[in-house]
N, C-alpha and C positions, 0 to 999 in steps of 0.2 A: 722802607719808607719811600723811595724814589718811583718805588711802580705806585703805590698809593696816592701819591700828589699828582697825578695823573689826572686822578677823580677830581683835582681842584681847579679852580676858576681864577689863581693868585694871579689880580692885578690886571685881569683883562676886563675891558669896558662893554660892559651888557647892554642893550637897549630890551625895556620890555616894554610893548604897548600894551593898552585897557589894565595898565596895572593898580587901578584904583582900589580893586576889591576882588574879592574870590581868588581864582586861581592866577591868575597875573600877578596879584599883590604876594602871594606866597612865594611864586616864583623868583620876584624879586626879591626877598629877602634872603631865601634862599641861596642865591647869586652873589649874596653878598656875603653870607656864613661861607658861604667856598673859597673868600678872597677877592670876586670882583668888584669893581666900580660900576654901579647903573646908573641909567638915564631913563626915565618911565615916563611915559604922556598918557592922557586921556583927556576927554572933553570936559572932565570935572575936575580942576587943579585942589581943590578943595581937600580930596580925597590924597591927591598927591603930597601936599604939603604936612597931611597927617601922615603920612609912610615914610615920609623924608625924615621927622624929626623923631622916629622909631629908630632908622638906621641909622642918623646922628650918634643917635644914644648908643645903638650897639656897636659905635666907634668906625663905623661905615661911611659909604661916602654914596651919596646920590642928588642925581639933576633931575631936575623935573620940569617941564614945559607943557604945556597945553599943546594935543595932537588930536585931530580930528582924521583918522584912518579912513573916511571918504573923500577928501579930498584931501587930491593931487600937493596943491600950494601949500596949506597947510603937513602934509607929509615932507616934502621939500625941507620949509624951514624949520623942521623939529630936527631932523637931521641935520640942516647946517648950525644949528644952535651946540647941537650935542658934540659934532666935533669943533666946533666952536669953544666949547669950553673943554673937554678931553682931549683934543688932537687927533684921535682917532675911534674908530671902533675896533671891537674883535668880535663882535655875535650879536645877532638880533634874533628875539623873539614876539613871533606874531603872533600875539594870544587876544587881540581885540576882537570882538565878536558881536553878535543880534542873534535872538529870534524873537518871535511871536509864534505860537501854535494853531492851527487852524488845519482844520481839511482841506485840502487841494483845491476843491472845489469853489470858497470861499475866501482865497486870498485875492485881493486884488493889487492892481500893476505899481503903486508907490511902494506899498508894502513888501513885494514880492523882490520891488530894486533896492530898496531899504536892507535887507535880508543879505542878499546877494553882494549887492557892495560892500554892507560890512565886515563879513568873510568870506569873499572872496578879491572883491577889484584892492582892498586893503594889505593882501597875503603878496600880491603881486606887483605893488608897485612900491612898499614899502621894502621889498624884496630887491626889488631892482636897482631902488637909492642907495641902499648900504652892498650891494655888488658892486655898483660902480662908486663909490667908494673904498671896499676892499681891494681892489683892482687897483683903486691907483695908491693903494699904501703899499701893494705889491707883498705881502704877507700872509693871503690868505684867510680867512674867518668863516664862519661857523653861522648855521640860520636854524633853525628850530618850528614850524609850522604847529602851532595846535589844532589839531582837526577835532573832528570826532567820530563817536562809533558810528554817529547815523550818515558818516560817508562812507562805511564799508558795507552796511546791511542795510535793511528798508527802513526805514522810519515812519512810520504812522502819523500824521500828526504834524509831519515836521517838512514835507516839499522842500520848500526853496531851502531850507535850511543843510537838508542833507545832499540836496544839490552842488548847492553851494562848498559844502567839505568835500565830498567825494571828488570835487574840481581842485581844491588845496591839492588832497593825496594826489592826483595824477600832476598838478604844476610841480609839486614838491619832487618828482622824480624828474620832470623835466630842464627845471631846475639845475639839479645835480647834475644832468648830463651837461648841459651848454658850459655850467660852468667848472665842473671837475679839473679842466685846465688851467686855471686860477689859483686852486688848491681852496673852493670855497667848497664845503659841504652843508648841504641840507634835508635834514633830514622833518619827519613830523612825528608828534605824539595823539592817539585819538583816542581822549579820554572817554569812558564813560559817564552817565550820569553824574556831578560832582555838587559837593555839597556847596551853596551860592545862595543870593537871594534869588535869581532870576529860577532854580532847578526848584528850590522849593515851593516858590510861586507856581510853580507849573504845575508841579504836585497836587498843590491846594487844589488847583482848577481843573483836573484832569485826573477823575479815578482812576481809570484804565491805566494810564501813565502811569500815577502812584503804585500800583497794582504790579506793572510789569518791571519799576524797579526794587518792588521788595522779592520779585520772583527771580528775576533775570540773571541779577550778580550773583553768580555762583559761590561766590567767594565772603560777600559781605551779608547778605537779604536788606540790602539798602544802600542808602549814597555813598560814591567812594568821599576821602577826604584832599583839599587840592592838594595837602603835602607827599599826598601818590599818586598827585600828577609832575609835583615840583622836580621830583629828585631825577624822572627819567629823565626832566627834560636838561637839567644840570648834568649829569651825564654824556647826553647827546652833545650840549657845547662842549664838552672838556675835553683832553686828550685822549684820554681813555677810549673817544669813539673816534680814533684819528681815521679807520677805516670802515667806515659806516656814512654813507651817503645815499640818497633816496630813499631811504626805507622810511616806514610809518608804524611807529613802534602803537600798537593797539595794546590801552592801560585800562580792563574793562571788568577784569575778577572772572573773567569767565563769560561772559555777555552773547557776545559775537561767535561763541563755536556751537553755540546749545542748540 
């Protein structure tokens, strides 16, 4: 049983952002069936207050605040909120995200910063507040980046968007390096397609798309589910990956090697 508690999260304090729905909101619960404490923001409390009084119920404990992952200030005080009422952190996961699908061609420069900021300037500076909070609890913690597949292969369809991960993956090792002397580890998971509203609206809108993921996943002939995105990434905080840092675990069925 000693090596198997490993795999658990007992009583460490999770931050998840965008955990309002889809895979964020799994994640979070997730984190909590392992024994942790979260703290979840997104720009819609709404959705938060409904996830909050879920884990209530399943005897869980979670904060919630309003985070707006483009900005600075806003990132600032969700953090100081969170240890505010925890005292500390032990792991954050950056699962907030954007897109919009468009050909390269047709994206214009709001949109393009819109994209960009919200996964990537988000992945970095939300990263940076809970280092330099790790840092000074002097213990060490754990970061978790969600990318995705279309930052390791081309994306169609998707520019800024897979620009934008493929910048996560390479921060996420860099990361690792600056701070491996802290004892923080960060690693990323880069999910494939996942079942969300945003994936299956995309779906709708986009044959080809539809098409390439009932062909693509080797594994499924369709959307993965986020609880096979949840679990690597509860893994990745746990002890169990006490020696696992910069890497970007790819959660894709098969996707990315065909």
């Amino acid at each position: 049983m000693g090596h198997l508690s490993r795999f658990e999260l007992k009583d460490k304090v999770i931050i998840v952002t965008g955990a309002g729905r889809g895979i964020g909101r799994t994640i979070a619960l997730d984190c909590v069936r392992s024994g942790a404490r979260v703290a979840v923001g997104s720009r819609t409390t709404g959705e938060l207050e409904t996830l909050a009084a879920e884990i209530k119920h399943m005897g869980g404990e979670c904060f919630y605040h309003r985070l707006d992952v483009v900005l600075v200030s806003s990132i600032n005080e969700f953090f100081a909120e969170v240890v505010s009422h925890y005292g500390r952190i032990d792991g954050l996961v950056n699962n907030a995200g954007y897109n919009k699908q468009a050909p390269i061609l047709d994206y214009n420069e709001e949109l393009y910063n819109q994209i960009i900021d919200a996964n990537l300037k988000s992945v970095f500076f939300c990263s940076q507040v809970a280092a330099k909070q790790f840092i000074a609890q002097g213990k060490g913690g754990a970061i978790v980046n969600i990318a995705s597949q279309a930052g390791v292969i081309g994306a169609p369809g998707r520019g800024p968007y897979s620009g934008a991960k493929g910048g996560v993956i390479n921060l996420t090792r860099t990361m690792a390096v600056e701070w491996a002397k802290h004892q923080i580890r960060i690693n990323g998971v880069a999910p494939t397609v996942t079942r969300s509203p945003m994936a299956e609206a995309a779906m709708r809108d986009n044959k080809a798309f539809a098409e390439a993921v009932k062909t693509m996943n080797l594994l499924r002939g369709g959307l993965a589910e986020p609880e096979e995105m949840s679990a690597p990434t509860v893994f990745l905080l746990s002890e169990a990956a006490s020696m696992i840092t910069g890497h970007t675990l790819v959660v894709d069925g098969g996707w990315t090697i065909a």
